[in-house]
SEBAPA-802791 format. One record per residue (C-alpha): x, y, z; residue in one letter. Coordinates in steps of 0.1 Angstrom, whole numbers, padded with zeros to 4 digits, always signed. Each point is the difference from the previous one (the first is absolute). Last residue first. Layout:
BEGIN
XYZA/...
END
This chain:
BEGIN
-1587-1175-1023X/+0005+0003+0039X/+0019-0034+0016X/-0020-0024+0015X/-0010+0006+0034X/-0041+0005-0006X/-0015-0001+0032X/-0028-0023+0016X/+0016+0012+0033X/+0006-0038+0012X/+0014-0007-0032X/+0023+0032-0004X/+0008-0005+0036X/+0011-0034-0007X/+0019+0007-0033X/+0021+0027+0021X/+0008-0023+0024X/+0010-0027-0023X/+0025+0024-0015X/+0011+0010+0029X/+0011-0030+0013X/+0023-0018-0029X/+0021+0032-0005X/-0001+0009+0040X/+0015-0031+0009X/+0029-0001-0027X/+0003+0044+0012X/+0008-0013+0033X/+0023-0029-0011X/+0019+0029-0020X/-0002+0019+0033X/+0012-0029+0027X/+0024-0012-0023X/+0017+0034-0002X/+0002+0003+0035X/+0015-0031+0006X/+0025+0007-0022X/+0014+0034+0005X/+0001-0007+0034X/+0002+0031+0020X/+0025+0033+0002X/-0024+0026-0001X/+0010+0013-0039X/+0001-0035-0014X/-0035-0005+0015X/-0015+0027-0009X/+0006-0006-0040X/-0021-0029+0006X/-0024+0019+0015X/-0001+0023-0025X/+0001-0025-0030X/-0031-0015+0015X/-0019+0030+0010X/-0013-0002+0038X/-0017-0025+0017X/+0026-0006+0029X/+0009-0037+0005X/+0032-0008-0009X/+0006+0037+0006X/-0009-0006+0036X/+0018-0035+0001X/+0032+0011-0006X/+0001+0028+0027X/-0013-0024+0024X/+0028-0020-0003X/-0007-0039-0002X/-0003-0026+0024X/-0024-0022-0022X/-0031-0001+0020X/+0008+0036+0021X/+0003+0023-0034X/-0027-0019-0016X/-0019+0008+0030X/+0008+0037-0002X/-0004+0002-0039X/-0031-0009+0006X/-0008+0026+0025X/+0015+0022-0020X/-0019-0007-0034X/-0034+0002+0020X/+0013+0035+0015X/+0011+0011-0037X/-0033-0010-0015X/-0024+0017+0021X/+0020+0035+0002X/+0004-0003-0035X/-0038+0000-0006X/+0002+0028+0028X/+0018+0022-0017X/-0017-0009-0034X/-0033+0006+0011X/+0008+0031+0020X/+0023+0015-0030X/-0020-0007-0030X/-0019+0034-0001X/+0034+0020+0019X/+0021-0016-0037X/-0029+0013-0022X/+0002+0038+0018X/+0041-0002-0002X/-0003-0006-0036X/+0007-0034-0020X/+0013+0005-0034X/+0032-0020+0008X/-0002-0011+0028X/+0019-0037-0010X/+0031+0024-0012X/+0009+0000+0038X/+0000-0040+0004X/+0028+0003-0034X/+0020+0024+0018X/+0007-0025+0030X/+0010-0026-0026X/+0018+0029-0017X/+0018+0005+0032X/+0006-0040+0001X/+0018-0002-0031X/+0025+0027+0005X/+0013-0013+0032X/+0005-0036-0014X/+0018+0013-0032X/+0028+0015+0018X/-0008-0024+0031X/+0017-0025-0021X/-0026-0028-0012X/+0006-0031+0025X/+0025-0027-0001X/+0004-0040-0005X/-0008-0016-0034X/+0009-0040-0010X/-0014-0006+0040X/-0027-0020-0008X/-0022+0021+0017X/+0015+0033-0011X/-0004-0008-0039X/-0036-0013+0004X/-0007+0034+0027X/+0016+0022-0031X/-0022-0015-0026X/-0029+0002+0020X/+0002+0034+0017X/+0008+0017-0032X/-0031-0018-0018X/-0024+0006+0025X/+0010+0039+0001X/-0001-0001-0036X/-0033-0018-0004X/-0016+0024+0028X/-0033-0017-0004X/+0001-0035-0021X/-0015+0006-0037X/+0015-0034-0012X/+0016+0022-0027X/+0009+0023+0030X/+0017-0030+0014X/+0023-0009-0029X/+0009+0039-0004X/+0009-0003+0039X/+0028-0030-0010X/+0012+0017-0026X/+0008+0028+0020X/+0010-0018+0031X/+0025-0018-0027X/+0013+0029-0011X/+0005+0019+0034X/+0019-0038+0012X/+0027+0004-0025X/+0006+0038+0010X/+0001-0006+0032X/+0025-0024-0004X/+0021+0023-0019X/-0003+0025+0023X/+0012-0020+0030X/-0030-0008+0021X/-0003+0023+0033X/+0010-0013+0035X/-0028-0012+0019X/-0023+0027+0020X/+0003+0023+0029X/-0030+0015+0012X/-0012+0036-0020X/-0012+0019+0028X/+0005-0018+0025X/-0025-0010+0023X/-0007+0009+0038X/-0006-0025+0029X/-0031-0023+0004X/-0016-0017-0029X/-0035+0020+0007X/+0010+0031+0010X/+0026-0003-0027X/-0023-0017-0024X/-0026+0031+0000X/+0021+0024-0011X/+0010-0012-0034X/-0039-0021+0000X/-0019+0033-0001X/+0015+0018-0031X/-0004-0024-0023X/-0031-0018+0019X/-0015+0039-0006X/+0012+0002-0040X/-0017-0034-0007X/-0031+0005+0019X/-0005+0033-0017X/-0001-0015-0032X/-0024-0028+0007X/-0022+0026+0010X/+0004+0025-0026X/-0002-0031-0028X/-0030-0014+0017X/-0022+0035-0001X/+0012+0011-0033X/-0011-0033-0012X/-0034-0004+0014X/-0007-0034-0012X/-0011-0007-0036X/+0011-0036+0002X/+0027+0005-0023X/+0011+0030+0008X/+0007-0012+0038X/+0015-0035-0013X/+0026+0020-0021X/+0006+0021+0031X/+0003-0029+0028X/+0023-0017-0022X/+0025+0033-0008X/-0005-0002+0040X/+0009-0034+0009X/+0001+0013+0035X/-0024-0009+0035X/-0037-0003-0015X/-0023+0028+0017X/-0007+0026-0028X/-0002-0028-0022X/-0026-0018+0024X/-0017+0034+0011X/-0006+0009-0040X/-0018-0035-0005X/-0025+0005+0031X/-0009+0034-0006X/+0020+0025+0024X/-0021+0016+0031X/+0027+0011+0022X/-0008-0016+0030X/-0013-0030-0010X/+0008-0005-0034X/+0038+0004+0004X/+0001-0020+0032X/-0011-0032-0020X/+0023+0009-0024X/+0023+0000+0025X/-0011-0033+0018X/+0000-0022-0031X/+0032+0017-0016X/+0024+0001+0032X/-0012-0032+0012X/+0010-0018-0039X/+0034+0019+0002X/+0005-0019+0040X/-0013-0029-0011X/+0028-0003-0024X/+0026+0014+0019X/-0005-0029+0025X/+0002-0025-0026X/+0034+0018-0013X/+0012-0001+0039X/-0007-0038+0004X/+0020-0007-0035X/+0026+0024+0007X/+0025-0027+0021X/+0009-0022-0028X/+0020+0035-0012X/+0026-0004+0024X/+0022-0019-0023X/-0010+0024-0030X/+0014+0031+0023X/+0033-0016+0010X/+0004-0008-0038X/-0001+0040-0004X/-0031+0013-0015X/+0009+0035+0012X/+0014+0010-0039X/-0031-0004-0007X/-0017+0032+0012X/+0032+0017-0012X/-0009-0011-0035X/-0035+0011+0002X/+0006+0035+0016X/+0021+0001-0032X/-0025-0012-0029X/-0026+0025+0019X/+0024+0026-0005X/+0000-0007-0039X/-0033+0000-0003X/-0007+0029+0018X/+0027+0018-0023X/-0016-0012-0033X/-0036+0009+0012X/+0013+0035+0006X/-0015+0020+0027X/-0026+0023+0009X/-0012+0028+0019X/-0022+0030-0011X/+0002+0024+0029X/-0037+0007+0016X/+0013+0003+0034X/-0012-0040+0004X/+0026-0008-0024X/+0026+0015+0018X/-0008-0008+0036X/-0004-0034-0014X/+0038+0002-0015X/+0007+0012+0035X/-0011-0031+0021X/+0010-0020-0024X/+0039+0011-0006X/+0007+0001+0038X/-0016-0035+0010X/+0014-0020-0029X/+0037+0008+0006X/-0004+0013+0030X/-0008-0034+0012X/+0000+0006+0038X/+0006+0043+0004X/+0034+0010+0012X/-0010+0038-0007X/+0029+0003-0028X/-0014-0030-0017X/-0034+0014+0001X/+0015+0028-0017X/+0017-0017-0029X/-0027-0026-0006X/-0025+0031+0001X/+0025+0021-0024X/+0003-0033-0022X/-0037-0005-0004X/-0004+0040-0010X/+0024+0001-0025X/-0010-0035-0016X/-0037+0020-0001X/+0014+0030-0017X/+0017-0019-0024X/-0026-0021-0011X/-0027+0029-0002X/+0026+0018-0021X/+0006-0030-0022X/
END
């Protein structure tokens, strides 16, 4: 429990602090950026699986509760924008991979993990599998996620025009009662879905049962910013704990093929999110973290905190991770058949 504690310490002192500072998404920002710090001074850093759980089920809920019947109306709209997306995640892996094995001399397989835009539990089961270099891809994919966290606060200002809050007003919380109600049936709900072994089955299951109930109107209200707060610093704590048993020297190996990896993919994903930002008349803001390739629960998490639409930006990433499920698999078969290489699991 001491590892636990002193981790939770440390992610609420960086939410705390960066709060102070009037830093975008504190909430994740703050408690990231020195939970890493932490991990990478040689601290040992983790966190319940019980408490991650849990604050996935309440990002999830607040997630949903953005599904408003205005939202569904205007959802006819995404289908241009989702195809766009698409190409857009298949880009990023073709022509970062690509870039991985040219100037940094990564084997074809370990470029395209190292290279494909989230699904990372995915990437990392794949990467074991195929007998990729695992500490190599993990590091990588790891740092992308903690630099789009911290990047995309201050970028969507500059970007958006004008200056964000730091938490944006949100709908009224549920009654406790209600909330209650709707808790048990997100849990339920995210059991069903780890059974079907979907990623982030709490999260999923939170954000659907409340988005079903907020649709049809029968639920209206977010989580109160008592348990909202609380859930996002241990989102932000959770992207630290990722360093764990990384040192500073491993971190300076991975950094110019990762920094510019993300690089890559972030300008591809903006100019996207540009055009899909002209095409349908939509805020920039929204259509950045529609787009950005970061961690799915993160980004969706990011959106609550910047103030954009909860629901198109969660479309845009589970659709993201749909593409990515049926894609990479066949990538990874074709460079295994083109390589003559065995990518069956190791006996």
């Amino acid at each position: 429990m001491l590892p636990a504690f002193l981790t939770l310490a440390t992610g609420a002192a960086g939410a705390a602090l960066a709060a102070m500072l009037g830093v975008p998404a504190p909430f994740l920002t703050g408690p990231a950026l020195c939970v890493t710090l932490l991990a990478l001074a040689g601290a040992p850093v983790a966190l319940p699986v019980w408490l991650r759980d849990g604050c996935f089920l309440l990002i999830g809920l607040n997630i949903g509760a953005g599904v408003t019947p205005e939202t569904v109306a205007t959802a006819a709209r995404w289908p241009l924008s989702l195809a766009l997306l698409a190409l857009t995640v298949l880009a990023i892996m073709a022509l970062g991979a690509r870039l991985l094995v040219w100037r940094f001399g990564f084997d074809r397989m370990s470029a395209l993990l190292a290279a494909t835009p989230g699904h990372l539990s995915f990437v990392l089961s794949l990467s074991s599998d195929v007998r990729a270099d695992l500490p190599r891809v993990t590091l990588i994919q790891t740092i992308r996620v903690l630099a789009l966290t911290l990047i995309v606060p201050f970028a969507a200002p500059l970007i958006g025009g004008g200056d964000l809050p730091v938490l944006p007003p949100g709908p009224e919380a549920m009654p406790l009662a209600v909330l209650a109600l709707v808790v048990a049936l997100a849990v339920l709900a995210g059991l069903l879905f780890r059974r079907l072994r979907v990623p982030a089955a709490l999260l999923f299951g939170g954000m659907a049962v409340s988005a079903l109930g907020h649709a049809s109107g029968v639920v209206s209200g977010a989580v109160p910013a008592w348990l909202a707060i609380p859930a996002f610093t241990v989102m932000g704590t959770l992207i630290g704990t990722r360093f764990a048993g990384v040192t500073p020297r491993m971190v300076w190996q991975a950094l110019g093929a990762s920094g510019l990896l993300t690089l890559f993919a972030a300008l591809l994903s903006l100019a996207a999110a540009a055009l899909v930002a002209v095409l349908l008349d939509l805020p920039m803001l929204t259509a950045l973290i529609a787009f950005a390739p970061g961690g799915l629960e993160t980004m969706m998490a990011m959106s609550l905190l910047l103030g954009a639409d909860p629901a198109f930006v969660a479309a845009h990433h589970v659709f993201r991770l749909l593409v990515l499920t049926v894609a990479l698999p066949l990538a990874v078969a074709r460079i295994g058949a083109t390589a003559g290489r065995d990518v069956s699991p190791p006996r």
